[in-house]
N, C-alpha and C positions, 0 to 999 in steps of 0.2 A: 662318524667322521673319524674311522679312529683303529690303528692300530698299527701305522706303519709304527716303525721301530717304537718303542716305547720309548724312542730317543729322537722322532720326529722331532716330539712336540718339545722336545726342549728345546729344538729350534725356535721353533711359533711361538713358545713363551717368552723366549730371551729378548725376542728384539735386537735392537741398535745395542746393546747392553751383553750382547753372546758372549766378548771373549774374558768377562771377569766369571761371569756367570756358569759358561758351558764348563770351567773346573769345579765351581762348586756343585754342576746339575753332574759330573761324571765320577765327584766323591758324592755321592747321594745313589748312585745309578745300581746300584746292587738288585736287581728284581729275581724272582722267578726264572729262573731260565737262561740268569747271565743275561738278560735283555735289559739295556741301559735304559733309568728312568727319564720320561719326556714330561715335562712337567711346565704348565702355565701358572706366575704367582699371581694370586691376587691377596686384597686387604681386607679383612673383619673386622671391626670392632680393634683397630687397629695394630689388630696380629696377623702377619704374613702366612699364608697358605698357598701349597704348590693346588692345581685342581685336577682331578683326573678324572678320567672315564674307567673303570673296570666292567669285567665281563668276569662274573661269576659263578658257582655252581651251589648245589646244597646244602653242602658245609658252611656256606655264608650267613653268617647273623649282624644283623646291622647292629643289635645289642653288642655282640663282645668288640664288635668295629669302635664302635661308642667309648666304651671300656678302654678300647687299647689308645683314643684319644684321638680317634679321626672326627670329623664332622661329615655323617650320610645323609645325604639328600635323597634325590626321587631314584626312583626303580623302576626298570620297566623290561620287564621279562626277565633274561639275565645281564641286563647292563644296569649299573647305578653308578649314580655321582660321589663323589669321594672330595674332601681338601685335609688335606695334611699337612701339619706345622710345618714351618721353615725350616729345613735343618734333621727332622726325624723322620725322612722316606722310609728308614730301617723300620718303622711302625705297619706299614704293607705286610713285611714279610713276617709278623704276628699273627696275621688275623686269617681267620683259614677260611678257603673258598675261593679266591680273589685267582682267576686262574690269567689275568693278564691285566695290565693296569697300562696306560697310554694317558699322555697329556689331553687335558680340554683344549682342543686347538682353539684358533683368533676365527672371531664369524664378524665381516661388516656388514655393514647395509647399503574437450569441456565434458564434464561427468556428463553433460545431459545426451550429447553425444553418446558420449559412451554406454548410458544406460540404452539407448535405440539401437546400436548398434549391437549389443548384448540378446537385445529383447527382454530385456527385464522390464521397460515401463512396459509392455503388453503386459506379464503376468503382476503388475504391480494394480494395471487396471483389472486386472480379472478377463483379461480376453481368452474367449474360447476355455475359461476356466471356474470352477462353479462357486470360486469365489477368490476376490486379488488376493496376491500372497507376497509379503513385504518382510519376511526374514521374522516373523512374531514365533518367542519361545524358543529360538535357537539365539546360540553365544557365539558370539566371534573372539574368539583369541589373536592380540598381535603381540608380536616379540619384536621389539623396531627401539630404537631412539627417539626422542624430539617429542613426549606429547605433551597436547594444552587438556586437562583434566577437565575444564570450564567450557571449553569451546561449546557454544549452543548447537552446533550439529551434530553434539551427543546426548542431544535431548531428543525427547519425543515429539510427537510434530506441533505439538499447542506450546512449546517451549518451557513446560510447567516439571518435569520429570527427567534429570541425568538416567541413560540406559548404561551406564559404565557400575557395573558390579562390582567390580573391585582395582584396585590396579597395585602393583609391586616394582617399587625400586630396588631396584637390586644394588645397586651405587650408592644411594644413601645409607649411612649406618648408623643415623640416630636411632631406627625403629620408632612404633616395634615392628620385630620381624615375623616373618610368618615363622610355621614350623620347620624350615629349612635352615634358619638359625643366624639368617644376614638378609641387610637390605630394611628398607620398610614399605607396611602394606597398608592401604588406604583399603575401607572396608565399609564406606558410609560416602553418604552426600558431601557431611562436613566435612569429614577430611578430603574428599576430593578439591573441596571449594577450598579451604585451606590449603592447602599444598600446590595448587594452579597451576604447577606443571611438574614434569622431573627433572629433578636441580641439578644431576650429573653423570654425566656421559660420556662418552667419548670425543663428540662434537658439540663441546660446550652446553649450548644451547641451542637446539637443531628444531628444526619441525617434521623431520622426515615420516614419523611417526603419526602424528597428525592426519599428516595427508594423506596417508598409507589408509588409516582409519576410517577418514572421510569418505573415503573411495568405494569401502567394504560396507559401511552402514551408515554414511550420513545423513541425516534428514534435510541438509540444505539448509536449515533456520531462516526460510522464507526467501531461499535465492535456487534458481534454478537444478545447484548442484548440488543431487541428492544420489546418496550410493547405491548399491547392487539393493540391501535388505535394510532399508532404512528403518524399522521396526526389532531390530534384532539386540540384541544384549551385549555388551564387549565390556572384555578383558585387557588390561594392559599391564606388558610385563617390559620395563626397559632393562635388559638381561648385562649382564657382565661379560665380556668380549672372551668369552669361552665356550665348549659344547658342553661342559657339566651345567654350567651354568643353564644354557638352553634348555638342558635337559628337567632342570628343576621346576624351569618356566612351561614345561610344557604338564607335568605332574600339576603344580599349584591349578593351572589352570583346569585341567581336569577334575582335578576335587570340587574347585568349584563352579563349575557347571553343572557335576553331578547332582551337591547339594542342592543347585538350583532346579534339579530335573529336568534338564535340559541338554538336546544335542549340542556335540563343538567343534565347531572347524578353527584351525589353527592355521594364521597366516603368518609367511615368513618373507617378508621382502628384504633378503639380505646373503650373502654367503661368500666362499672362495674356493680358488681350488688347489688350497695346502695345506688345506686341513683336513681330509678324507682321503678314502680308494676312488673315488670319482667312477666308482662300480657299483654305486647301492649295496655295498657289501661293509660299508664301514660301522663302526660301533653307533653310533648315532642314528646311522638309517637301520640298525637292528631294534636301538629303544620306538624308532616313532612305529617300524613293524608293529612291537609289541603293542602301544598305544592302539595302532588303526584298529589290530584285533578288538579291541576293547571299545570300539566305536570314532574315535580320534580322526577327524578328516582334514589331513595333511597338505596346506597348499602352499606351493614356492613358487619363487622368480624364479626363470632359467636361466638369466645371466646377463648383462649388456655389454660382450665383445663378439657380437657378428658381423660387425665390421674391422675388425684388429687379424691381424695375420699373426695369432701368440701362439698357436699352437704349431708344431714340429713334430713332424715321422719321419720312420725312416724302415725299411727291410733290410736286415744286414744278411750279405755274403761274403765276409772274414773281409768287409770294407772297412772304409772311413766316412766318418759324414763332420762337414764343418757346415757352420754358420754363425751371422753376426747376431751380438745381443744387442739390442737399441734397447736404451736406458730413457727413462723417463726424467729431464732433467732435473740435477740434485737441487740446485734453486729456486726452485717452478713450485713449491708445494711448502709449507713453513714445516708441516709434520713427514718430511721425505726421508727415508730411510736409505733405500736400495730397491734392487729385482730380486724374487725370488723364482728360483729354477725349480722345475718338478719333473721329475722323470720317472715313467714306468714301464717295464719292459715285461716280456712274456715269461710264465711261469717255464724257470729251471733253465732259463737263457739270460748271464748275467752280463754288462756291459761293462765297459771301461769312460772314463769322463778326464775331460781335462780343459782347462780355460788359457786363454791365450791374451796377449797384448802384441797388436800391430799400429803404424803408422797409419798416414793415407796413401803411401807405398805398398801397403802390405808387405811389409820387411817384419819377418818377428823379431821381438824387445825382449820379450820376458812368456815363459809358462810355467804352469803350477805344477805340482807331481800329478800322476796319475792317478781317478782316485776310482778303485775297483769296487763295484758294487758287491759282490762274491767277498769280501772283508766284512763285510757288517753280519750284526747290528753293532755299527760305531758311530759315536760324533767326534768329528776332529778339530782339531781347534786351529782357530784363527790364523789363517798364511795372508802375509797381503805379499803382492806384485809389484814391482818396482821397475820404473822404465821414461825415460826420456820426459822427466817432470810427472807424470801419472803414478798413480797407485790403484791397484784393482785389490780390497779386501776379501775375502774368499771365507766362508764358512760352510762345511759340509758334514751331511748326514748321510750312511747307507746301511740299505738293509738285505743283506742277500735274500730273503725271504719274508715277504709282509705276514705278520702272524695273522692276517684274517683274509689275502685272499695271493697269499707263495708269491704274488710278484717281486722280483727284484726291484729295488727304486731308490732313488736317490734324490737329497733335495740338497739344493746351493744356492745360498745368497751371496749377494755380489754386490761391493759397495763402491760406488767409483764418482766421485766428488769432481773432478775437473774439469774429467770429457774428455782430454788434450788425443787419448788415444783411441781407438777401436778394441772392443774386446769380442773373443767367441767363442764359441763352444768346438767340444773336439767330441767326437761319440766314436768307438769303436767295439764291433763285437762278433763273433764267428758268425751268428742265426740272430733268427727273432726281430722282431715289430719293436721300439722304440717309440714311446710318446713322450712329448715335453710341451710344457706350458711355461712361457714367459710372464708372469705378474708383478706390477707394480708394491711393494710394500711400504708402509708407514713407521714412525717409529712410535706410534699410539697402539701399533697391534693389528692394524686396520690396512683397508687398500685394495682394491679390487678390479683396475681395470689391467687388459694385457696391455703389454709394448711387443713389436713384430720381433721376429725373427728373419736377417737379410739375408740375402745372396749377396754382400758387398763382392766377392770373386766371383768370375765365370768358374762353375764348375762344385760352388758351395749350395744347399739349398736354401731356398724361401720358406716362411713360415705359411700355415695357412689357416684357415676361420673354422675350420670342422675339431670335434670333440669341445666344444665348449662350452659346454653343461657343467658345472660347478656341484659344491656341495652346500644344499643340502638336498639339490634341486633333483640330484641322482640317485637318491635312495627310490625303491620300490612300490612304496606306500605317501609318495609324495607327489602330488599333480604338477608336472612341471609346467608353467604358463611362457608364452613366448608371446611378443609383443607384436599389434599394429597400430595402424592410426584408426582414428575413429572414423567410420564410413559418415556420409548424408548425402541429401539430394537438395539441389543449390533452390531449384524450384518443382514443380509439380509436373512429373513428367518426362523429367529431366535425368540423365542420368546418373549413374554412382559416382562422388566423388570421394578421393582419399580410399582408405581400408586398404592401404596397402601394407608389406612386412614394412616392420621398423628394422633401419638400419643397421642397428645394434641389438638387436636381438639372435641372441646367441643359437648358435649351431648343433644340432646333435650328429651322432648318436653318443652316448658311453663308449668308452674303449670296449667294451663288453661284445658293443654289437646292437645292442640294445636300444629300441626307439628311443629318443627323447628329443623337444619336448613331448608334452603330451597332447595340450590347447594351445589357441595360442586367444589374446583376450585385448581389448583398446588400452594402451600403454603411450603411445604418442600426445605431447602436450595437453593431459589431462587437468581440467581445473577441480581441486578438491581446499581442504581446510589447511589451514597454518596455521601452526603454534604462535599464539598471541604474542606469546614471552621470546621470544627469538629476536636473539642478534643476527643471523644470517641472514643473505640476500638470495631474492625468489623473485621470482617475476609476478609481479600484484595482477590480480584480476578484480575485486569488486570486496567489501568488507559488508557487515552488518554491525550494529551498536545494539547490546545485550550487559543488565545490566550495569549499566555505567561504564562498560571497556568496550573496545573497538575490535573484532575478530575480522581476521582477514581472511582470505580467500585466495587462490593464488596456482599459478601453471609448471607442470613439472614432465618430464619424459623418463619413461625408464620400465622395465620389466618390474623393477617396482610400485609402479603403479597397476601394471597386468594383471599383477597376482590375489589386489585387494578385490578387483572388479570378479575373477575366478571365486575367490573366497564365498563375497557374495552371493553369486549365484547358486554355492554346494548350500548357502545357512537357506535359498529359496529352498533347493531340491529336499532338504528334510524338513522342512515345514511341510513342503505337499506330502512328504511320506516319513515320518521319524523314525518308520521300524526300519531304514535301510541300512545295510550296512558301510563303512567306510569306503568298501575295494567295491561294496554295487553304485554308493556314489560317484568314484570315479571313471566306475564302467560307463554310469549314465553321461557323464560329463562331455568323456571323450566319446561314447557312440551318439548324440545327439549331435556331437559340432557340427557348423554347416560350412559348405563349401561356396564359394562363389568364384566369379570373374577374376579374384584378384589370386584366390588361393589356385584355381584350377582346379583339372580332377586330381583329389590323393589318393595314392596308395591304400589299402585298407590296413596296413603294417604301420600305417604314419607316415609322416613328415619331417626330417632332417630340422625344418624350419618352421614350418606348421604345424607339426604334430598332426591332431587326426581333424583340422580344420577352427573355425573361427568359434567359439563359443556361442552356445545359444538356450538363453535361459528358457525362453516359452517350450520350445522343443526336450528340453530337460525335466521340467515340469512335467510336462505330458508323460515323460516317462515314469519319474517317480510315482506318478498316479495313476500309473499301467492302465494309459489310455492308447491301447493298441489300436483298439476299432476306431479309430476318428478316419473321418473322411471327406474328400471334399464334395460340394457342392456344386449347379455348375456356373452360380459366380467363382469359385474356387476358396469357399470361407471353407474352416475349418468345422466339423461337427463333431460331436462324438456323447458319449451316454458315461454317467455319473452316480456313484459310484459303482466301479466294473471291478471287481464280483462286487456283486448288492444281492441283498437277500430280502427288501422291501424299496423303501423309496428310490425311486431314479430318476436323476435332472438329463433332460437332455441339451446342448447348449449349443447355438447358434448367433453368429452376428443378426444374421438376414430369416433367423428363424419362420415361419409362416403363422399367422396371427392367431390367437389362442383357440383351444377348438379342433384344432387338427384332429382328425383321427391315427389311433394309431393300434397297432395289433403286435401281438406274442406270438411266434409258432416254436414248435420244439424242430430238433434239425430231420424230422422227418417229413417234414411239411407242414404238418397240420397246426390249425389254429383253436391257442387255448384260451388269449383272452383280448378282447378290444376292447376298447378305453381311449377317452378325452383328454389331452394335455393340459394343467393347468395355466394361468394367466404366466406364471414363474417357470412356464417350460418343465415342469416335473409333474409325478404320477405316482400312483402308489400302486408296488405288485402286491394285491390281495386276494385270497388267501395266499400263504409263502408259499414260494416255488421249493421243490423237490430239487437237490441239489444236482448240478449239471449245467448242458451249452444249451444256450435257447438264439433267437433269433428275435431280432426285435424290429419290426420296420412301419414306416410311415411314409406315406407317400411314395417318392423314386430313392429316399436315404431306407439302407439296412445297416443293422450294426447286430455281433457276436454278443452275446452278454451271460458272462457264466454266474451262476447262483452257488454258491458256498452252503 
C-alpha cells in the first residue's frame, strides 16, 4: 500500500488532528532522499510509535534496527514493518538498508444458499468426488474486527473441539504479546474462553469479524448456516488500523500455520483507496507477493461502491476540468471527519489542483491557491476557505513522482461542516489521463464508502462507477471477489431465481489496465455468526444456546461477505491438492468460475464486474485433482477415474454408476488390450502388476477416460 510520498501517509495517519500534527510529522520529515516522512501513530504498552512500511536491501539487519531502538516486525521479501518512537524519525536515517520508508496507511473493513450456489455443499458431499472435502488440514486466516472467540460455529461439528488456533489482539496491550512485541495472543482453548472476544477496536464492539469468519469456516452449530470449509482451522488477527500492522498479521499467521503444517489462505474483508497505488504495485501488495511465493493465498473484497459515481477522469489537451464534490453529511455519522481526494495522473505528466466555494448561483466566494503536483514531495499545511457563513478546511499532499510506480498524485482532504455552500475541484494540465476518487473519511482513521462527483454546471463533469478496486483488493497476488446474490430455485423445475450482480459491487479495471475483479462470489444478504458480545445492530436471523449464552446469528450484504465464501472455497481447493501453489490456486479459481444467465458470456480477459465469472467450488476441486478426463454420461452426470496419474489403485466415480460387476479393460494408446478386470462394489480396481510409466486408455462400457501412470 505504500509509497506515495513518504508524506502521504502523514496524511492518513493525522486524521482530524493534521494541522497541530503535519508540523510536528514535517520537523520529523528528514528521510533519505529529502522525502518527507508519512507516518501513522499508534500506542505500545503505552508509548507512542509512528508505523511504517520500509522496502529494504542487504545492508538491512533487523539486529542493529533493534539496537538503534526501532521495534521490527514481520518481513517479507524486501518490505518489513517498522515503529519508531515518537519524536526520533532521525533513528531511520541510522540504520543502513532501509532504502524508502512510507507510513502504514489506515485499512477499514443465507449461507446455505450461498454454499449451493458456490457448489461447495456438492464437494462437501463428496459428489462426483472420491471422498467429501470440508476445508480439513488447511487454516484460514482473518484480519477483520468484531470476533466472538466462543462462538460454537468455531467448533467442530459434535461442538466438543474450538478449530481457532490461535488469535492476536493487536489493540489490547496487556499481553502477552507474541514476538512482534505488542497486542495479546490467545494460544489455548482457555484463553480463548477467557478472553470471549476482542475488547478493542476501532468499532467498539463490532461482529463484523465473526461473520466474516462464519462465512469462510462455520460449522452452523446445528443451524443451517454452515461455511465454505467448515472443517478448516482459523486464525484471528484484529489488526491495528495500519499496513505494518497488517503486515505483521499476515507473518504471525503464517508462522503458525507452518508450525501447524498446514496450508493458509488469508482473508481480507476490508480496505481503501488512500492508502496504496491502487496498481498492485504498492509496498503491501509487494509483501503479500513475497508471502503468495511462499505459499500464502491472498483473498480480498473488491470494494462496495458500484453503485457511487466517486471516481473521476479526465484527458487533458492544455484544458480545464471542474466538478462538484458531494460531501457525505458532517452530522450523519458521530466519527465524521471529511472527503478525502485522491489523485493520480500518468507518469512524467504533472497537473495543477485547486478547490473552489460557490453559492447555488454558482457565483465564486472564495479559492485555494494552486496547488502543483510537480512541487512535491510536500505536505502543506492547513488553508481553510472562508465564504458567505461556510468554511472549506483544505489539507494537501503532492508528490511529483510516487517513488514505486513515477505517477504524479495528489491527495486533499476537505473539511466542510455546514454545507451552506458548494464546493469543487479545478484540474488543469497540458497532457495525460487524470484519476480521482472521492472517499468518505472518519476521524477513527476509518471510512470507506465514495460520495459522487457532480456536474452541478452544464459543461463540468460527472463522476463515474469504473476504477473501483481499492487496496488491497489491487495487488497481483490477491483474488479480488466481487459480489452477487445468492442464486435458487423457488421449486422444482422452476427457474433461477436471484444470482444477480450486487449493486455495490465495485468496478474494475486498475488504472493500469488491468482486470479486476477476478470472481465474483454470493455477498448479498448472507446469514453467517455474530459476535455474542456486540453492542451493535444487525439484522437477527435465528440464535442457538451453547453453554449457558445465547449465540446469534444474523444478515449482512457486502463484498465482505464475498470474499470469506472465495476464501473458503481456495482452504477446499488445497485440501484436494496441498502441493499447489498460491498463483495455481488462483489460476484454478478464476479458470473454473462458471458463467450463467445472469453473468452472460465473459470475456476470457475478464470482467469489469465479474471477473472471469461466478465461483465454483465442485469445478475447482476437479481441477486441483487434475481431473481432466471427467466426462459426461448420457444422463449428463459427471464421471471421471481417481487418482489420475495413479500408479496402482483407481476409483472410478459416478452418481448413476452401473451396478458392481461391470467390466472393464486397459488398452495402451495403440489399441491394444493389456488388462480386463471387474469393478469392485466401491467402484475401484487395482492396476496389477504396475504399469510402465506413460498414457493408457482405460474404458468400460460407452465411458473412456485418458489415465497417465507416473
Amino acid at each position: 500500500m505504500r509509497t506515495v510520498s513518504t508524506f502521504l501517509f502523514l496524511f492518513l495517519g493525522l486524521g482530524p488532528c493534521l494541522l497541530a500534527q503535519t508540523l510536528d510529522a514535517l520537523l520529523l520529515s528528514t528521510l533519505k532522499g529529502n522525502r518527507p516522512a508519512a507516518l501513522s501513530k499508534v500506542e505500545i504498552q503505552g508509548q507512542p510509535y509512528w508505523s511504517v512500511l520500509a522496502k529494504v536491501n542487504g545492508d538491512f539487519s533487523a539486529q542493529k534496527a533493534r539496537q538503534a531502538g526501532l521495534l521490527v516486525g514481520a518481513q517479507a521479501g524486501q518490505i518489513v514493518s517498522l515503529k519508531i518512537p515518537l519524536g526520533k524519525t532521525e533513528l531511520l536515517m541510522s540504520v543502513p538498508g532501509i532504502q524508502l520508508a512510507v507510513a502504514a496507511p489506515k485499512a477499514q473493513p443465507s449461507l446455505e444458499r450461498a454454499r449451493k450456489d458456490t457448489r461447495a455443499d456438492s464437494v462437501h458431499q463428496g459428489f462426483s468426488l472420491p471422498a467429501p472435502l470440508r476445508g480439513k488440514d488447511v487454516v484460514i486466516g482473518i484480519t477483520d474486527w468484531g470476533f466472538d472467540y466462543t462462538h460454537p460455529t468455531f467448533y467442530d461439528s459434535a461442538l466438543q473441539q474450538t478449530r481457532i488456533l490461535a488469535a492476536w489482539d493487536q489493540f489490547k496491550q496487556s499481553g502477552p504479546a507474541p514476538v512482534f512485541g505488542y497486542g495479546t495472543e490467545y494460544n489455548s482453548p482457555a484463553e480463548l474462553l477467557q478472553a470471549g472476544s476482542d475488547t478493542s477496536n476501532i468499532y467498539q464492539v463490532h461482529y463484523h469479524g465473526t461473520h466474516v469468519a462464519g462465512i469462510a469456516a462455520g460449522s452452523g452449530a446445528g443451524t443451517p448456516h454452515v461455511g465454505m470449509a467448515p472443517e478448516a482451522d482459523l486464525l484471528m488477527v484484529t489488526f491495528l488500523v495500519d499496513a505494518a500492522a497488517v503486515l505483521d498479521a499476515f507473518q504471525w499467521m503464517k508462522q503458525k500455520a507452518d508450525l501447524a503444517g498446514k496450508r493458509l489462505v488469508v482473508n481480507m474483508s476490508w480496505g481503501l483507496y488512500y492508502i496504496g497505488t491502487l496498481d498492485g504495485q504498492s509496498l503491501l501488495s509487494q509483501a503479500m507477493d513475497a508471502l503468495a511465493q511462499q505459499g500464502v493465498v491472498f483473498v480480498s473484497s473488491a470494494g462496495n461502491n458500484g453503485d457511487v459515481y466517486f471516481h473521476l477522469s479526465h484527458e487533458f489537451a492544455s484544458d480545464t476540468l471542474r466538478s462538484g464534490i458531494e460531501m457525505y453529511p458532517f452530522t450523519a455519522h458521530p466519527n465524521m471527519w471529511g472527503q478525502c481526494l485522491s489523485f493520480w495522473g500518468e507518469v512524467g505528466k504533472p497537473f495543477d489542483l485547486q478547490l473552489e466555494l460557490r453559492n447555488t448561483s454558482n457565483q465564486l466566494l472564495a479559492a485555494s491557491p494552486w496547488y502543483q503536483s510537480s512541487q512535491g514531495p510536500i505536505v502543506l499545511p492547513d488553508t481553510v476557505l472562508y465564504a458567505g457563513g461556510d468554511s472549506l478546511r483544505i489539507s494537501v499532499l503532492l508528490d511529483a513522482a510516487h517513488p514505486v510506480n513515477q505517477r504524479p498524485h495528489a491527495q486533499i482532504k476537505v473539511q466542510q461542516i455546514s454545507g451552506n455552500l458548494k464546493s469543487n475541484i479545478v484540474a488543469t494540465a497540458a497532457s495525460g489521463t487524470l484519476h480521482a476518487w472521492n472517499v468518505t473519511e472518519l476521524n477513527n482513521g476509518v471510512g470507506n464508502w465514495g460520495m459522487p462527483f457532480a456536474a452541478w454546471v452544464n459543461g463540468w463533469a460527472a463522476g463515474n462507477r469504473d476504477y473501483g478496486i481499492g487496496e488491497p483488493a489491487a495487488g497481483a497476488s490477491v483474488l479480488a471477489v466481487a459480489s452477487h446474490s445468492p442464486e435458487f430455485f423457488p421449486a422444482p423445475g422452476s427457474p433461477m431465481a436471484n444470482g444477480y450482480l450486487s449493486l455495490f459491487s465495485s468496478k474494475g479495471p486498475l488504472i493500469t489496465g488491468k482486470m479486476k475483479p477476478d470472481v465474483s462470489a454470493p455477498g448479498g444478504n448472507i446469514t453467517s455468526a455474530v459476535n455474542s458480545y456486540t453492542n451493535a445492530s444487525y439484522t437477527f436471523a435465528t440464535s442457538v444456546s451453547f453453554n449457558g449464552r445465547n449465540y446469534p446469528f444474523g444478515k449482512a450484504s457486502g463484498t465482505s461477505m464475498a470474499s470469506p465464501a472465495a476464501a473458503g472455497v481456495a482452504a477446499l481447493v488445497l485440501q484436494a491438492n496441498p502441493n499447489l501453489s498460491a498463483e495455481q490456486v488462483r489460476g484454478i479459481l478464476r479458470e473454473s468460475a462458471r458463467e450463467d444467465i445472469r453473468t452472460g458470456d465473459l470475456p476470457d480477459s475478464g470482467h469489469v464486474q465479474w471477473g472471469h465469472g461466478k465461483i465454483d467450488a465442485l469445478a475447482a476441486v476437479h481441477k486441483a485433482l487434475n481431473l481432466s478426463n471427467m466426462v459426461l454420461n448420457s444422463q449428463g452426470n459427471q464421471v471421471f477415474v481417481f487418482p489420475n496419474p495413479s500408479s496402482g489403485a483407481v476409483q472410478i466415480s459416478s452418481q448413476d454408476w452401473p451396478k458392481e460387476g461391470k467390466p472393464a479393460e486397459l488398452f495402451d494408446l495403440h489399441g491394444r488390450r493389456l488388462r480386463q478386470f471387474r469393478l469392485f462394489a466401491d467402484r475401484s480396481t487395482n492396476i496389477e502388476p504396475a504399469l510402465a510409466p506413460g498414457m493408457y486408455l482405460l474404458s468400460c462400457g460407452r465411458l473412456h477416460w485418458t489415465l497417465k501412470v507416473d
